[in-house]
N, C-alpha and C positions, 0 to 999 in steps of 0.2 A: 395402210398405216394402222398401226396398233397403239392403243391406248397405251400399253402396259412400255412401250417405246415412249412415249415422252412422259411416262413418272419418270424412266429410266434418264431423261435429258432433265428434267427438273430438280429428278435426288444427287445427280453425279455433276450438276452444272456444266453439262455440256452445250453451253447456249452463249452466245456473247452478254456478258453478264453489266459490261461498262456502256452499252449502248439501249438498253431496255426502256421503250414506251408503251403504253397501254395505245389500245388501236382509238383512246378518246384523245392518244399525245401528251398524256402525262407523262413524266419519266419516273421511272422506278428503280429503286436501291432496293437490294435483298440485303436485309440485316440475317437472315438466316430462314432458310427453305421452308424447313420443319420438319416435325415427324411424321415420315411414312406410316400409313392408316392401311393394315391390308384386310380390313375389316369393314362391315357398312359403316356408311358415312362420309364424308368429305375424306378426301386423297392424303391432301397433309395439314396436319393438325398444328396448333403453336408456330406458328411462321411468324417473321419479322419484315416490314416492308415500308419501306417510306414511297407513299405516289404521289407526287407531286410535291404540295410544303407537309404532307401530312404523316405522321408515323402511324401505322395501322399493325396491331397484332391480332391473328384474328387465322384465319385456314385457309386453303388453297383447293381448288376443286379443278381437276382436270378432263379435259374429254377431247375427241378428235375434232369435232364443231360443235363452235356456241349452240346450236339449236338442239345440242344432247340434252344440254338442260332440262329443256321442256317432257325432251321426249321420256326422261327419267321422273318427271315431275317434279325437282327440286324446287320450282317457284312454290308449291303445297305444302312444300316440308318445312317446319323453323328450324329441324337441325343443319339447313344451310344458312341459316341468316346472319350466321357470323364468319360467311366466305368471305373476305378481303378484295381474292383476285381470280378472275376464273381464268386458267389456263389453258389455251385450245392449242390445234395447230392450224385450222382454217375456220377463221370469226365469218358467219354467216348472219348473225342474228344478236342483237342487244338482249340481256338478260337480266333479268330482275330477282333480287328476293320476296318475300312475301309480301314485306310492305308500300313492294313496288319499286325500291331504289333501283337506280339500274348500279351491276358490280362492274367493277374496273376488268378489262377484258387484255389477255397478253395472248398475242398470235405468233408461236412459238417458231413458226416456218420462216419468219423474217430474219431468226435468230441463230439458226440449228448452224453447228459448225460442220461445212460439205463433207470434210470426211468422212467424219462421223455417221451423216447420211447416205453417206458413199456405201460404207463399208454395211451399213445395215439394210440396205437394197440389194446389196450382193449376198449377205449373209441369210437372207429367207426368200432369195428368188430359185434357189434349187429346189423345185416342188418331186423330183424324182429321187431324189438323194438319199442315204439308207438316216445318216443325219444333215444337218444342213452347213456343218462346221466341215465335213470327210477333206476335202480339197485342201485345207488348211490346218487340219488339223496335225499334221507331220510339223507343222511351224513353230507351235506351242511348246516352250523350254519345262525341263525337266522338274524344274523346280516348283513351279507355278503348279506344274497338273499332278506332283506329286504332295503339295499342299491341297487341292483341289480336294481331289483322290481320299487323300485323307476326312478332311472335312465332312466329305461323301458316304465314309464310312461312318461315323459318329453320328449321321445324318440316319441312316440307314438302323442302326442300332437303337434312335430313338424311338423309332415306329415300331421296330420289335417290343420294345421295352414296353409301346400301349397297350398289346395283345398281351404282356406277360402281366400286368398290374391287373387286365380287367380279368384274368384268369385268377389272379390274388383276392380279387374283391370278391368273387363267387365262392370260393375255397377258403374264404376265411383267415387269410391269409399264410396259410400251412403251403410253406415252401416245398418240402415234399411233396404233398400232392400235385403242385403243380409241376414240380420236375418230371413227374411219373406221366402226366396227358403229354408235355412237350417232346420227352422220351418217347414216349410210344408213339405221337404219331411221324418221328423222324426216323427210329425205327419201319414204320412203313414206305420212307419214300414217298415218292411224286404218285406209284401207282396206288399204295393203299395207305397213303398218308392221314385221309378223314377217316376211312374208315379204323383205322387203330386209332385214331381221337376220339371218335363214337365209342370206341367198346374202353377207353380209359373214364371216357368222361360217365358212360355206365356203372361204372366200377369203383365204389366207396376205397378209397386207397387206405380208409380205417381197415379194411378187410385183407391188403397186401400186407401190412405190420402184423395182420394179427396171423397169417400164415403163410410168410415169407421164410420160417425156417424149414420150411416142407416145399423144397422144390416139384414134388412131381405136384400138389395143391394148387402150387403157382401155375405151372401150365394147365392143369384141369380148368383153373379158373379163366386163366388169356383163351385158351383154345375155346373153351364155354362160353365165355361173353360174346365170343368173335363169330359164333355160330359153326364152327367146327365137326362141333361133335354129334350133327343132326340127323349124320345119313346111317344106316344100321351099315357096321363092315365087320367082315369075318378075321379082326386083328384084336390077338390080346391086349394091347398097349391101348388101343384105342378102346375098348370095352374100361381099362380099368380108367381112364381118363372120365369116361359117360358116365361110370357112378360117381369117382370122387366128385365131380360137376354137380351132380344130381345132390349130393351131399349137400355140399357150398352152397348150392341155388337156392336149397332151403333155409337150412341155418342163417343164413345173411338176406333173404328174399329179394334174391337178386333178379334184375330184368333187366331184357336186352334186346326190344322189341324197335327199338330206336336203333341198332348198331345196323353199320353199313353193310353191305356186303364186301368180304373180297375179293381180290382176285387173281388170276395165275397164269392171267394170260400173256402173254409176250414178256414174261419175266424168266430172267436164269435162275435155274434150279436154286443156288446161292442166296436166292431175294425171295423165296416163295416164302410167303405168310407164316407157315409152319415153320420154320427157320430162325424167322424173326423172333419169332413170336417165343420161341423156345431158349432163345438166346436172354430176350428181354426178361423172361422168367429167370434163368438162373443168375444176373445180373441181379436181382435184388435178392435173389437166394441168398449170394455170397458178399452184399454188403449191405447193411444196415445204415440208416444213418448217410443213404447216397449222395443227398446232398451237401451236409456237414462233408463229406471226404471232396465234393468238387470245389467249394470253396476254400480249403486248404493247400486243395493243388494247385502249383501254380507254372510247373513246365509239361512240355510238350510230352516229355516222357512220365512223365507221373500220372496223364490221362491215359497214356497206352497203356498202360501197367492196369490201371484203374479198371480199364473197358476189355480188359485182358480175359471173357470169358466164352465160351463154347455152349455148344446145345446140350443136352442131357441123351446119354448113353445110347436112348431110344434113335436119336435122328441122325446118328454117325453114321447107321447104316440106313436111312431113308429121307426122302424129299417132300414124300405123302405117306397116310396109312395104307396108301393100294398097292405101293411095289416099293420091294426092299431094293439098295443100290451098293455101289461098292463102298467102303466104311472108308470115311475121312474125320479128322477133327475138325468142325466149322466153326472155328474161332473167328469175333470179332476182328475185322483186318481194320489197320492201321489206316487206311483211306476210309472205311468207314468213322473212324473214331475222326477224322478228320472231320467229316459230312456233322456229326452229332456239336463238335466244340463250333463250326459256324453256326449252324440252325438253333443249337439250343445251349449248349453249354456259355459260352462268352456272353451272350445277348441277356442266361438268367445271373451270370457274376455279376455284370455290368449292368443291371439292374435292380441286384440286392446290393450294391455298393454304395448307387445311387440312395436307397431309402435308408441304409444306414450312415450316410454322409460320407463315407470313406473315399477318394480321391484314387482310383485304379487306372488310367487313361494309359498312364505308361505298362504297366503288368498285361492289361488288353492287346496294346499295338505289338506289346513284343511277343504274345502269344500268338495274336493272328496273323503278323511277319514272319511266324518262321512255318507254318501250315502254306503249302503249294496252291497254288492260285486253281479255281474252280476250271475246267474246260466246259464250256456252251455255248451256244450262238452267239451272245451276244459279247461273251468277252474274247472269241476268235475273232469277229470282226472286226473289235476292237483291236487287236494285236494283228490284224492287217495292215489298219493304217500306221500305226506305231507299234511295235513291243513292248507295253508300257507294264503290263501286269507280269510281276513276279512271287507273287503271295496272295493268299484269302482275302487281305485287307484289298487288295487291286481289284478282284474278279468282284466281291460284293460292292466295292464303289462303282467300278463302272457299270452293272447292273442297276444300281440305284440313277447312274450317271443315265441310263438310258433311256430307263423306265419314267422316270421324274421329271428330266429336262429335256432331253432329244428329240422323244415320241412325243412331248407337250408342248413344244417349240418357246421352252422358257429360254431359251438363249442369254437373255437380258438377263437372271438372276444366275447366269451358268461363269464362272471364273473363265473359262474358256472364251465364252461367245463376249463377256467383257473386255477381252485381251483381243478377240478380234474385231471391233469395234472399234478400240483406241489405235489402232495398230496403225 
């Protein structure tokens, strides 16, 4: 039995509500539960309850046995001395507040409606299970899990939004700069994702505005910060990279003793750091002002258009400075720019929207609706049991769906594990 189970029978009244006595034989009227506390302190706060001839307003404190009490210390504490009712599910032990009263005690197990306890004994006795809902969950209407889903997503966007503000408070609030570390390290990817944040977060992005009209500067500088340019090679392109560096380093007294390493191991030629990194340079070559142009745009084609840029001349024909390769143009693909508006693009609208008060929820949903749903583990699995994802907004819900409530057996706060409970 879990605690967080009968807040769940006490916030959604799922308990015979017209037959309630205290285990001293009082009878109790709920004038109203109260508010859910998921903070220290007593369970629910402001509760209404008549026990016996007496109206008492005052909190509710719940645990699986009376003898938690003790074992939490609450008898020590005055901020329980205005518990009303302490609600258990098996009374083992009278309980007191400080001043020794004993509180009104409700033993919720006399109360619990069978289903209810049915369905929640079957719903966490699957200990093998990849979730604990899999078997049922093909049962769940479209409706419900595509409200879920949603909500999931909003959910998921707000926790990006805390890493994008605490990124604001450092930087001064200079939206740019912070587009430019979220950029590069999504540019990076999974493999050199920190380390392109290292060599952003290195790098005064006063110093990308002041020579961002000199593309090959810009790559001297990404390729220098990111340690690049350290090993001696018998390549023109790369010699003239080591000085401009050597230029910059000085002028700007730049350091980058903090930057990660990268790396090139198990990546397609396509992904190698020099690539990126070459691409990410001519991207702010060729637009000024990046993030005033994302916040204007507002369709799916206006960020292709946007992210519509290539590497610089030098890497059409190579992948490293050690060997030249057959010359292609490695333009920005359109699945990338995809990868860029979930990770970073939509999460910083939808959080410069928020500080500016502006209401976008609808201009979000219909951006990340028409963007193809993520493929990974956990949303294949997911689209085993149902085929429920059709877009970005599905693959980031049910990753949050997975990560937040499945693997943490929050069942009880999950629209799903609700719906299978009442059911």
């Amino acid at each position: 039995m879990q605690e967080d189970f009968l807040h769940y029978l006490w916030k959604y009244k799922k308990i015979d509500l017209h037959r309630l006595k205290t285990v001293q034989g009082e009878v109790i009227v709920v004038k109203s539960i109260g508010q859910h506390n998921c903070d220290a302190g007593p369970d629910f706060f402001n509760a209404q309850l008549q026990i016996g001839e007496q109206l008492w307003a005052g909190n509710v404190e719940i645990h699986v046995k009376s003898a938690d009490w003790f074992l939490h210390n609450h008898e020590k504490d005055k901020t329980y001395d205005n518990v009303i009712l302490h609600v258990v599910w098996e009374h083992d032990t009278e309980v007191f507040r400080s001043d020794n009263n004993t509180i009104p005690t409700l033993q919720l197990k006399d109360y619990i409606q069978t289903n209810v306890l049915n369905n929640y004994k079957a719903l966490f006795a699957k200990k093998n299970s990849w979730i604990n809902c899999e078997n049922d969950f093909t049962s769940i209407g479209d409706f419900l899990l595509n409200n879920w889903l949603e909500r999931l997503y909003f959910e998921r966007l707000e926790r990006k939004a805390l890493t994008i503000e605490s990124l604001l408070e450092t930087s001064k609030n200079d939206w740019e700069a912070v587009l430019f570390k979220l950029l590069s390290k999504n540019f990076g990817l999974k493999v050199n994702g920190e380390a392109f944040f290292s060599m952003a977060n290195a790098t005064d992005f006063s110093i990308v505005r002041k020579i961002q009209s000199n593309q090959q500067n810009l790559e001297a500088l990404f390729f220098g910060q990111s340690g690049l340019l350290l090993d001696t090679i018998e390549n023109g392109y790369h010699n003239i990279l080591v000085k401009d560096y050597e230029f910059l380093r000085q002028k700007f007294k730049l350091e980058n003793s903090k930057v990660l390493p990268l790396q090139f191991f198990r990546l397609r030629p396509s992904s190698f750091p020099t690539i990126r990194l070459s691409q990410l340079a001519n991207l702010y070559h060729w637009h000024q002002n990046l993030f005033s142009k994302i916040i204007k745009s507002k369709t799916l084609n206006e960020f292709y258009k946007l992210f519509k840029v290539a590497t610089s001349t030098y890497w059409q024909s190579h992948y490293t400075f050690q060997r030249e390769s057959k010359p292609s143009i490695k333009t920005i693909s359109k699945a990338f720019v995809d990868l860029l508006l979930i990770n970073t693009i939509i999460p910083l609208k939808y959080c410069y929207a928020k500080q500016q008060g502006d209401p976008v929820d609808d201009e979000i949903l219909k951006l990340i609706s028409e963007i193809k749903y993520e493929q990974n583990r956990i949303v294949e699995a997911f689209q085993k049991l149902k085929p429920i994802a059709t877009s970005a907004l599905h693959s980031q819900a049910l990753v949050q769906l997975k990560t937040e409530y499945c693997s943490k057996n929050r069942c009880l706060q999950c629209a799903i594990g609700n719906k299978l409970l009442n059911k």
